[in-house]
N, CA, C and O atoms as a GROMACS GRO file, in nm:
protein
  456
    1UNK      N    1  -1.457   0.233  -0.137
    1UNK     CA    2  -1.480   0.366  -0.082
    1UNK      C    3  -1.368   0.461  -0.123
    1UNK      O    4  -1.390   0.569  -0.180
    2UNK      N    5  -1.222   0.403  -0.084
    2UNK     CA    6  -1.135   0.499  -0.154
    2UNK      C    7  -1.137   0.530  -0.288
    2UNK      O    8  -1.075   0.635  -0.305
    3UNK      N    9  -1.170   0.496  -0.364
    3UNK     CA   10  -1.153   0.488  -0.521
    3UNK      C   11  -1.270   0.561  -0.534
    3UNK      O   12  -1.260   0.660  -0.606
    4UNK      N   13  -1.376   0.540  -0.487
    4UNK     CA   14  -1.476   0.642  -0.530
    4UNK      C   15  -1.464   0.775  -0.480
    4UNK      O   16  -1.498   0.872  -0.547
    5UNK      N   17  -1.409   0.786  -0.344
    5UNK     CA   18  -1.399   0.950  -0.325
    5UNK      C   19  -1.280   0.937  -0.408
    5UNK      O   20  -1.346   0.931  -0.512
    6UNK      N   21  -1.176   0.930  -0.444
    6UNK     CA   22  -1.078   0.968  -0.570
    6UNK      C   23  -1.154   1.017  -0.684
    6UNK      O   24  -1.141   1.132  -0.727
    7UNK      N   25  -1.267   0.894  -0.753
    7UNK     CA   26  -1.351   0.950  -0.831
    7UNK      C   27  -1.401   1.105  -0.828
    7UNK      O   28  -1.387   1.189  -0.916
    8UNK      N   29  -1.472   1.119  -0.683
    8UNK     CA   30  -1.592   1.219  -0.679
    8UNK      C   31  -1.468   1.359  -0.663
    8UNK      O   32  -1.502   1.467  -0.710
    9UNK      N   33  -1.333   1.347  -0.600
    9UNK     CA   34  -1.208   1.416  -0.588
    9UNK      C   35  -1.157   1.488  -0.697
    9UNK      O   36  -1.166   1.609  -0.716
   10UNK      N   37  -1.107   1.406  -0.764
   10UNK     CA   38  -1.049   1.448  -0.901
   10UNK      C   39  -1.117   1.515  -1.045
   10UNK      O   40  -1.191   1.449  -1.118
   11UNK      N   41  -1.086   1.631  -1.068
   11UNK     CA   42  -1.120   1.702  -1.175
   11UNK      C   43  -1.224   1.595  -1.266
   11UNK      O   44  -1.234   1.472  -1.267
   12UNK      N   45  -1.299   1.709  -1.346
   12UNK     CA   46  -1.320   1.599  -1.486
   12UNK      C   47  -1.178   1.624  -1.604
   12UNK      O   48  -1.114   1.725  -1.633
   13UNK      N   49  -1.170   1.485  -1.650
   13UNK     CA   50  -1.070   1.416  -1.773
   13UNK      C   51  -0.934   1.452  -1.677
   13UNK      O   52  -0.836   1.498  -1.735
   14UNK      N   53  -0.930   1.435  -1.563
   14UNK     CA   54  -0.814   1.407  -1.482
   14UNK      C   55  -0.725   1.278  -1.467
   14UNK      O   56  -0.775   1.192  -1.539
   15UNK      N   57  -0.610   1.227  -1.400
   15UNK     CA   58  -0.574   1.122  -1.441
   15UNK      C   59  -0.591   1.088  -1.239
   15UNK      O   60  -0.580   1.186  -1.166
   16UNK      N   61  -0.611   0.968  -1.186
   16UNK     CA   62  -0.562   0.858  -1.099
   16UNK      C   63  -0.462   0.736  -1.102
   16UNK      O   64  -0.470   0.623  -1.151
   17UNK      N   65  -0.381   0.791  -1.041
   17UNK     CA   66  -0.303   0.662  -0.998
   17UNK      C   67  -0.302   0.579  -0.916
   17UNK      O   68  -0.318   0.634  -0.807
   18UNK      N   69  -0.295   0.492  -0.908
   18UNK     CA   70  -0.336   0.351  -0.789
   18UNK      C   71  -0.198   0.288  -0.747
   18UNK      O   72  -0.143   0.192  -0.801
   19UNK      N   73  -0.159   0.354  -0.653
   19UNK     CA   74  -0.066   0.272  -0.613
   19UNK      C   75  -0.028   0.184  -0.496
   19UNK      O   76  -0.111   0.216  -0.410
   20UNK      N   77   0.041   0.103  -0.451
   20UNK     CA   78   0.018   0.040  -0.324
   20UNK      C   79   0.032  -0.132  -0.358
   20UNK      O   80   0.091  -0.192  -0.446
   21UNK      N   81  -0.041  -0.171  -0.259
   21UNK     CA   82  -0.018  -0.346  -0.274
   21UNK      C   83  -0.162  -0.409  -0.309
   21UNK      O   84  -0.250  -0.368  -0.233
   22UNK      N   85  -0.195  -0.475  -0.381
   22UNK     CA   86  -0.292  -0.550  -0.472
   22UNK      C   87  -0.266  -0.716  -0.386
   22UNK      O   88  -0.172  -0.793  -0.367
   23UNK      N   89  -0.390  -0.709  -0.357
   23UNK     CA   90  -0.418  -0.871  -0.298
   23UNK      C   91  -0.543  -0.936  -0.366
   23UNK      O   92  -0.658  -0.918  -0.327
   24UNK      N   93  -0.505  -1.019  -0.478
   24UNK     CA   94  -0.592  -1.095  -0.481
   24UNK      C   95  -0.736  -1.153  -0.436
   24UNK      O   96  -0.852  -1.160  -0.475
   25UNK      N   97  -0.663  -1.185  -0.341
   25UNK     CA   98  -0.799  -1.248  -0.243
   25UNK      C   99  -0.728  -1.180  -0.109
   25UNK      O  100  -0.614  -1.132  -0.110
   26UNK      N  101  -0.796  -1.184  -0.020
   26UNK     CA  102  -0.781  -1.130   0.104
   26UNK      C  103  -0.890  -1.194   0.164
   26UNK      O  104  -0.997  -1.142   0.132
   27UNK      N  105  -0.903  -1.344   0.283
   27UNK     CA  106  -0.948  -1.369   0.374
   27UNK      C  107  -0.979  -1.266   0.486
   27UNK      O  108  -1.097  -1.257   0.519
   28UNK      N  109  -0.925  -1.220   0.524
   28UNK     CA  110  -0.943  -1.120   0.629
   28UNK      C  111  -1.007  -0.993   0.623
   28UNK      O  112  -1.014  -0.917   0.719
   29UNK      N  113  -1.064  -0.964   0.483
   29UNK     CA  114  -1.104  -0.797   0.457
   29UNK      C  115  -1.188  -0.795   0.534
   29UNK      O  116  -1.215  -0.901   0.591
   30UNK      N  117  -1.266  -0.671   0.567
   30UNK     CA  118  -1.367  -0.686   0.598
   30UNK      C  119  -1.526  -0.715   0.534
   30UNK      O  120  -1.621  -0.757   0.599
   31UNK      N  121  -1.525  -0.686   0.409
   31UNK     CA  122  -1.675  -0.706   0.328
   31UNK      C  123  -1.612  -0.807   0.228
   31UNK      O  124  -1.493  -0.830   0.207
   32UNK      N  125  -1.753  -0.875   0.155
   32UNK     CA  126  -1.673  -0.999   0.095
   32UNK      C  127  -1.674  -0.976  -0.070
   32UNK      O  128  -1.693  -1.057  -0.160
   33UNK      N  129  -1.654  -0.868  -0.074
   33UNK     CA  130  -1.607  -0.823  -0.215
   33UNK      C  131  -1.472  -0.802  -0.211
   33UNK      O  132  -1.409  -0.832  -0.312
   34UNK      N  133  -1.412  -0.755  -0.115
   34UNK     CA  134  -1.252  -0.730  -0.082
   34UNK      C  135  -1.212  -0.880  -0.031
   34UNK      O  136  -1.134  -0.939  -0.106
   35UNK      N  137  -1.246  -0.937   0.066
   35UNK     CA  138  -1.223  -1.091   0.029
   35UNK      C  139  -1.165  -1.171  -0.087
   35UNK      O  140  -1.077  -1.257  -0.086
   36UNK      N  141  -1.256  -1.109  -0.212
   36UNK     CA  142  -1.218  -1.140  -0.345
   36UNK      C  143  -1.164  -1.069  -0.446
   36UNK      O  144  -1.185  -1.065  -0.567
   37UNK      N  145  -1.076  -1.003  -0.357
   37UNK     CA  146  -1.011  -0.843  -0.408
   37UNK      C  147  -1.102  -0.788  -0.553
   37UNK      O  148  -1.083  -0.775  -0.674
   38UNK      N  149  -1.206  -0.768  -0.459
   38UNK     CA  150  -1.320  -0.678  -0.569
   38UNK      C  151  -1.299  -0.591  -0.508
   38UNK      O  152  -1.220  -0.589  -0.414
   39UNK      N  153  -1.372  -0.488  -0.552
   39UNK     CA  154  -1.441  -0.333  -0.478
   39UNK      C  155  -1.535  -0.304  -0.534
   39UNK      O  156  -1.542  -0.342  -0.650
   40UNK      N  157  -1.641  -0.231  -0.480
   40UNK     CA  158  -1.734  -0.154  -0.566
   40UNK      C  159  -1.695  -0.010  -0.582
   40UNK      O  160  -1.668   0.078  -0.500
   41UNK      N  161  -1.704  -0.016  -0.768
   41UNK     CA  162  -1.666   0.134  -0.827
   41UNK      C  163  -1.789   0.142  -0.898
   41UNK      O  164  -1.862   0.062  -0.956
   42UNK      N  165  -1.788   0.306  -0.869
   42UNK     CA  166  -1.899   0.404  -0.945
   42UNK      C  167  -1.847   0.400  -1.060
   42UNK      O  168  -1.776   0.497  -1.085
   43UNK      N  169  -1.860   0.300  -1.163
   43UNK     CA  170  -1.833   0.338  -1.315
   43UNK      C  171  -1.882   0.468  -1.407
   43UNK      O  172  -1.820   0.543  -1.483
   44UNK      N  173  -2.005   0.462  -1.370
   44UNK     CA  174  -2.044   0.573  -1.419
   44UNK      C  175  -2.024   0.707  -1.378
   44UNK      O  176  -2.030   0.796  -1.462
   45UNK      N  177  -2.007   0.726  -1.286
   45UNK     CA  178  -1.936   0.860  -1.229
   45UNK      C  179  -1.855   0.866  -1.288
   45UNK      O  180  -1.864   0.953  -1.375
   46UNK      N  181  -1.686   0.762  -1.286
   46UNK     CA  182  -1.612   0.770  -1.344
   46UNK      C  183  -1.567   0.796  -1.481
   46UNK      O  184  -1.466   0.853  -1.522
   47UNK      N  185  -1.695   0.724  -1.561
   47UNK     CA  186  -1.690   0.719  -1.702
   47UNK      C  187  -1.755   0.883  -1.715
   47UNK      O  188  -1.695   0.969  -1.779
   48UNK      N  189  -1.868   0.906  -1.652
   48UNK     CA  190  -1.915   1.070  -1.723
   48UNK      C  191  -1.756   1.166  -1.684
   48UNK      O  192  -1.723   1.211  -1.794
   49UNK      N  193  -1.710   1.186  -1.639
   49UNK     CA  194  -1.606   1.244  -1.575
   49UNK      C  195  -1.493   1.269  -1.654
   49UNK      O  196  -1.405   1.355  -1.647
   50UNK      N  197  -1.525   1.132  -1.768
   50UNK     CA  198  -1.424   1.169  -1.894
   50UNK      C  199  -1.228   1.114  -1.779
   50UNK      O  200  -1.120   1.130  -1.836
   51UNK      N  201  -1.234   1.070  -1.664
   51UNK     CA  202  -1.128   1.041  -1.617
   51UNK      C  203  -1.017   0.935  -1.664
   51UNK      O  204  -1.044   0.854  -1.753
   52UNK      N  205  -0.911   0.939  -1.611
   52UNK     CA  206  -0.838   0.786  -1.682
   52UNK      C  207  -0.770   0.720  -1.545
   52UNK      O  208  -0.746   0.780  -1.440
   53UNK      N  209  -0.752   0.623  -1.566
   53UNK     CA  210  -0.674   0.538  -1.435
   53UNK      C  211  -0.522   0.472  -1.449
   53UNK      O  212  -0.507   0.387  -1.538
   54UNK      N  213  -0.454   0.493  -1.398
   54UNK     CA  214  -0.291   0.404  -1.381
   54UNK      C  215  -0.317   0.318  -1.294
   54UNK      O  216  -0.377   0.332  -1.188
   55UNK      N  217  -0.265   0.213  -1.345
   55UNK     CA  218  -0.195   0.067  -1.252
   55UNK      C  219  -0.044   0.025  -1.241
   55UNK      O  220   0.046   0.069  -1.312
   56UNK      N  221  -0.032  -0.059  -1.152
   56UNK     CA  222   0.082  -0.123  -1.150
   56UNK      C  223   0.194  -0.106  -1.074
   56UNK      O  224   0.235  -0.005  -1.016
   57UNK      N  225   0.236  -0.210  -1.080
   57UNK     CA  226   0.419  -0.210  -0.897
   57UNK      C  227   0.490  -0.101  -0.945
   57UNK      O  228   0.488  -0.056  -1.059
   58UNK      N  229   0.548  -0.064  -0.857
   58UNK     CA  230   0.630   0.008  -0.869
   58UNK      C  231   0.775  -0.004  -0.944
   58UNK      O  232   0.847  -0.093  -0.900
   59UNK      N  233   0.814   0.054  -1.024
   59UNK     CA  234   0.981  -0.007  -1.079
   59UNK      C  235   1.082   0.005  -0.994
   59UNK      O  236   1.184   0.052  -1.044
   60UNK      N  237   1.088  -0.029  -0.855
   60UNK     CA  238   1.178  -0.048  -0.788
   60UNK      C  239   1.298  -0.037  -0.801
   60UNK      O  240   1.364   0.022  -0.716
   61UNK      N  241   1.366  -0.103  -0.937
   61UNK     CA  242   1.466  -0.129  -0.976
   61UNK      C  243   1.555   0.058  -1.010
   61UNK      O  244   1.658   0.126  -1.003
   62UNK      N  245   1.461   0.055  -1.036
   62UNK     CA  246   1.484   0.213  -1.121
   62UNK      C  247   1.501   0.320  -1.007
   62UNK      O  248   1.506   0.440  -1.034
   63UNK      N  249   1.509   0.275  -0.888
   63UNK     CA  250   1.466   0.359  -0.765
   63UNK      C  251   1.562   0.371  -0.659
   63UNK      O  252   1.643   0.460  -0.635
   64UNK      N  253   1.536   0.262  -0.599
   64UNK     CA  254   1.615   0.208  -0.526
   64UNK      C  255   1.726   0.241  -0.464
   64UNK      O  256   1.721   0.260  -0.343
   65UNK      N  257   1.841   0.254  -0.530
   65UNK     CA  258   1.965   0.307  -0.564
   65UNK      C  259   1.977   0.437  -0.505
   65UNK      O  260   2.051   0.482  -0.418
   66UNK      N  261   1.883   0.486  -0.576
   66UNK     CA  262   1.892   0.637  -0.532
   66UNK      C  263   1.823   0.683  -0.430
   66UNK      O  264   1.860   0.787  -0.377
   67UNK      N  265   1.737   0.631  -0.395
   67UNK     CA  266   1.665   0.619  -0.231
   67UNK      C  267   1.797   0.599  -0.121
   67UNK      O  268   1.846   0.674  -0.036
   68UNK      N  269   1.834   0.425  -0.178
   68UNK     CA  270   1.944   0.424  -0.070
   68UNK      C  271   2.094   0.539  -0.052
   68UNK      O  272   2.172   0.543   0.042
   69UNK      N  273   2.095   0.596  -0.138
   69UNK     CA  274   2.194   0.740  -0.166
   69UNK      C  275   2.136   0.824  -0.051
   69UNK      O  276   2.208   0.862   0.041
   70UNK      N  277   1.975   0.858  -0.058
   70UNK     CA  278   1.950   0.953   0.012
   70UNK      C  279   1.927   0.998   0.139
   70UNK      O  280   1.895   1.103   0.195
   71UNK      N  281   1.970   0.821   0.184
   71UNK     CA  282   1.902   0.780   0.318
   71UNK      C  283   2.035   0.795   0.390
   71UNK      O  284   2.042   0.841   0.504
   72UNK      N  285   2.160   0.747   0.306
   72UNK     CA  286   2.303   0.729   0.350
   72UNK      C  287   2.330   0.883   0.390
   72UNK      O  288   2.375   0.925   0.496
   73UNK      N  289   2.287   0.959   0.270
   73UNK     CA  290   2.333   1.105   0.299
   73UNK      C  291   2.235   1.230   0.430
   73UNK      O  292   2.250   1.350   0.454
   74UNK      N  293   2.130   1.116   0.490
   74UNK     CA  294   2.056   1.200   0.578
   74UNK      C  295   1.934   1.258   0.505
   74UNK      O  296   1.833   1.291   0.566
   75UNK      N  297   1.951   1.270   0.354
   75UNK     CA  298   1.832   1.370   0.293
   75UNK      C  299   1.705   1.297   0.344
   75UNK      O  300   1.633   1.358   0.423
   76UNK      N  301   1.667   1.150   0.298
   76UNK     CA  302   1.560   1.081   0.342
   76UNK      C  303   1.542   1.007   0.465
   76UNK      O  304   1.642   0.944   0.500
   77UNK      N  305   1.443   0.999   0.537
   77UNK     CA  306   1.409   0.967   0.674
   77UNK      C  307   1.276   0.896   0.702
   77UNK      O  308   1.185   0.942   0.770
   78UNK      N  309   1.278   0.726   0.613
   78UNK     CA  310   1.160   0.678   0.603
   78UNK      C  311   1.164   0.614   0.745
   78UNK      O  312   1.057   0.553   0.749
   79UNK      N  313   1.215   0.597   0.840
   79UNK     CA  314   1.193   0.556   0.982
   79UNK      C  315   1.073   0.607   1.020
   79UNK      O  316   1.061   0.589   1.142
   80UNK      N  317   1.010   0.644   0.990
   80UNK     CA  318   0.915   0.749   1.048
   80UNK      C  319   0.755   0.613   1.030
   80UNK      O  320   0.657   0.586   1.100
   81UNK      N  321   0.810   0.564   0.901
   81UNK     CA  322   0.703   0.446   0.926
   81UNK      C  323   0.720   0.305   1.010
   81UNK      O  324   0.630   0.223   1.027
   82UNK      N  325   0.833   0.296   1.050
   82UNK     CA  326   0.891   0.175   1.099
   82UNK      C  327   0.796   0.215   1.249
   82UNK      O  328   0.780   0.319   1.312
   83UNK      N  329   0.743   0.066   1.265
   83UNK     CA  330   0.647   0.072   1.354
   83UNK      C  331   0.711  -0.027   1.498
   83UNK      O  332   0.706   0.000   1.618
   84UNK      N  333   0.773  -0.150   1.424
   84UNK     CA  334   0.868  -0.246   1.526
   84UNK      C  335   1.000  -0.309   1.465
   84UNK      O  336   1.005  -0.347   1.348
   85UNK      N  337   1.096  -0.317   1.548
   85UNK     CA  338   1.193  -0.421   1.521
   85UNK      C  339   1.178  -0.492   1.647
   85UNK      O  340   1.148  -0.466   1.763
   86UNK      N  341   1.217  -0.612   1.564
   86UNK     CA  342   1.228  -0.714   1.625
   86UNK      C  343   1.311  -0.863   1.560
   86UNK      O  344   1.336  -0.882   1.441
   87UNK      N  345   1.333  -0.928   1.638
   87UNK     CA  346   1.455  -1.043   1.604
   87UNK      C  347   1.356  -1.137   1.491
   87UNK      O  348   1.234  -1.155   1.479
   88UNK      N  349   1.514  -1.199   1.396
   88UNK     CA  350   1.403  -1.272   1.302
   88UNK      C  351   1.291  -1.360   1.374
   88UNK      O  352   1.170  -1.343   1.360
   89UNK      N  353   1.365  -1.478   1.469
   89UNK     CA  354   1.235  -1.561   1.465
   89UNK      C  355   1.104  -1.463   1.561
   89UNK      O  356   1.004  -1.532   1.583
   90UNK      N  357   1.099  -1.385   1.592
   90UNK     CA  358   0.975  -1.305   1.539
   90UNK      C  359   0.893  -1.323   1.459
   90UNK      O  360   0.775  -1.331   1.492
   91UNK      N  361   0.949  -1.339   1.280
   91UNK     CA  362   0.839  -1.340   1.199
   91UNK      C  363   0.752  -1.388   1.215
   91UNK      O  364   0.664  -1.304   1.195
   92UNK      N  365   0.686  -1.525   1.254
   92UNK     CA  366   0.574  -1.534   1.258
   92UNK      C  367   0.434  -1.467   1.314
   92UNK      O  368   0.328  -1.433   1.262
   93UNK      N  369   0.490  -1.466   1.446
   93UNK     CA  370   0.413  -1.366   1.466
   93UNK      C  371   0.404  -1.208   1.451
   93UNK      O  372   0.317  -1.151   1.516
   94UNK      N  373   0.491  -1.131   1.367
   94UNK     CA  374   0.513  -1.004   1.328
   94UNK      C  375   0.396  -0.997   1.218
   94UNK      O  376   0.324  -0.899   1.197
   95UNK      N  377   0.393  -1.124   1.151
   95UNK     CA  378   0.324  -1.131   0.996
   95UNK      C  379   0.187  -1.187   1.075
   95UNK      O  380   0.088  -1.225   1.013
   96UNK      N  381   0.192  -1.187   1.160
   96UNK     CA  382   0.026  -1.210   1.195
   96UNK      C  383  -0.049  -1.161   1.250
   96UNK      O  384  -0.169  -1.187   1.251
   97UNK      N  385   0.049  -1.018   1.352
   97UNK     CA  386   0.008  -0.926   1.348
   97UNK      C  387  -0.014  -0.809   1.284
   97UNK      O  388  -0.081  -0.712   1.322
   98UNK      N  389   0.053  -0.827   1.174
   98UNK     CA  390   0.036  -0.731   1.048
   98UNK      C  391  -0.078  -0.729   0.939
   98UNK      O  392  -0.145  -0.634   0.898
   99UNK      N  393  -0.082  -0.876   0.903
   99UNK     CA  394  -0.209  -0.980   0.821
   99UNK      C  395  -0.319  -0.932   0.920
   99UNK      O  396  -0.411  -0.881   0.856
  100UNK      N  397  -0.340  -0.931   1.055
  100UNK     CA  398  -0.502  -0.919   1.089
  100UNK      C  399  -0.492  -0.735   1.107
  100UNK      O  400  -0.547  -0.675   1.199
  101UNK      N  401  -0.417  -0.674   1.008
  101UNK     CA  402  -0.390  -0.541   1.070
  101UNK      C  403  -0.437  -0.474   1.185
  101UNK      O  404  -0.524  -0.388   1.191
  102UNK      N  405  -0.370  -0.523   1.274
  102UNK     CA  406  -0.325  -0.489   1.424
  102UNK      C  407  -0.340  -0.335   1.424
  102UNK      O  408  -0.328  -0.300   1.306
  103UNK      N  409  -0.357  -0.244   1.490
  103UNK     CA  410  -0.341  -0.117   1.524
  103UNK      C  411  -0.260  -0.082   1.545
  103UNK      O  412  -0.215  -0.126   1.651
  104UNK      N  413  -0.177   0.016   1.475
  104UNK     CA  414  -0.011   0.042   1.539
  104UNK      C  415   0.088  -0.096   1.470
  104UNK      O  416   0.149  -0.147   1.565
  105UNK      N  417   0.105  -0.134   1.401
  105UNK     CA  418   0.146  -0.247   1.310
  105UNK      C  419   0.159  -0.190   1.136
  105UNK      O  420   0.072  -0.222   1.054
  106UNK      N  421   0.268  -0.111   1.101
  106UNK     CA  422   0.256  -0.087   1.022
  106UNK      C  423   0.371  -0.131   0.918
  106UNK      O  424   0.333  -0.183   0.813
  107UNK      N  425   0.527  -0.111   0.944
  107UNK     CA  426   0.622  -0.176   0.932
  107UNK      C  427   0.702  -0.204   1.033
  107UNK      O  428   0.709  -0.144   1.141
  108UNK      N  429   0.792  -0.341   0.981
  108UNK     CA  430   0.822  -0.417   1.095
  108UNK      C  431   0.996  -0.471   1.037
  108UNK      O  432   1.003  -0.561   0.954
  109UNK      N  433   1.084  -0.425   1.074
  109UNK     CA  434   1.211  -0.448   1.094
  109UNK      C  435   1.225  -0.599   1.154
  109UNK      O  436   1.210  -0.632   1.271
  110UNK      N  437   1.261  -0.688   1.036
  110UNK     CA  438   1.327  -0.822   1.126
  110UNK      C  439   1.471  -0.840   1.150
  110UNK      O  440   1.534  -0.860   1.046
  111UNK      N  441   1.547  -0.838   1.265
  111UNK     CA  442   1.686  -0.859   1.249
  111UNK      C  443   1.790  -0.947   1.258
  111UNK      O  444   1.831  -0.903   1.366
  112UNK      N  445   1.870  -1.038   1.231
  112UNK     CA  446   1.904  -1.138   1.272
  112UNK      C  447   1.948  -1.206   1.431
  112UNK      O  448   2.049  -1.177   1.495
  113UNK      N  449   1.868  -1.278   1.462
  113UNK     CA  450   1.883  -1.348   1.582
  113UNK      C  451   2.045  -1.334   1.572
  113UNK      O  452   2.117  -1.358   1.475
  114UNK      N  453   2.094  -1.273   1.747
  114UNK     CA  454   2.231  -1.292   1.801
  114UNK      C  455   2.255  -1.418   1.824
  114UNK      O  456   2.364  -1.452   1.869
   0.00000   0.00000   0.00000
């Protein structure tokens, strides 16, 4: 669904980028094409449209650095997604409420047990 309103969104001979996290398989999706990290795309929309597509992780490496600069200096303020902290042995269940995406579960701060 997202990818196709991007499709029906974006100019003709425009570019899309896809960015984000890629799962393979996903037990938990809801339809069983995302299960098998399929989707259904309007190719042909896409293809008359003359459009092009980007993939791929992010270069982190290349980033990073200067994120953490900006965060030290106040400019950046990604807290805003931090959803819980909580102590490490938490994780298990942090990641299992995250995996069945929980409502309000979005990022999750683990910290070291005192």
């Amino acid at each position: 669904l997202t990818m196709n309103s991007l499709v029906s969104s974006v100019a003709a001979t425009g570019s899309i980028g896809v960015v984000g996290v890629f799962l393979p398989k996903d037990p938990g999706a809801k339809d069983d094409l995302a299960k098998q990290g399929q989707i259904a795309f309007d190719l042909g929309k896409f293809w008359m449209k003359g459009q092009r597509m980007a993939t791929g992780q992010a270069n982190v490496k290349a980033y990073n650095r200067k994120l953490r600069d900006l965060i030290s200096a106040g400019k950046a303020k990604p807290s805003f997604i931090i959803s819980h902290e909580l102590p490490l042995s938490s994780a298990p269940s942090a990641y299992q409420h995250f995996d069945e995406r929980e409502k309000g579960w979005t990022k999750v701060i683990l910290k070291p047990d005192a």
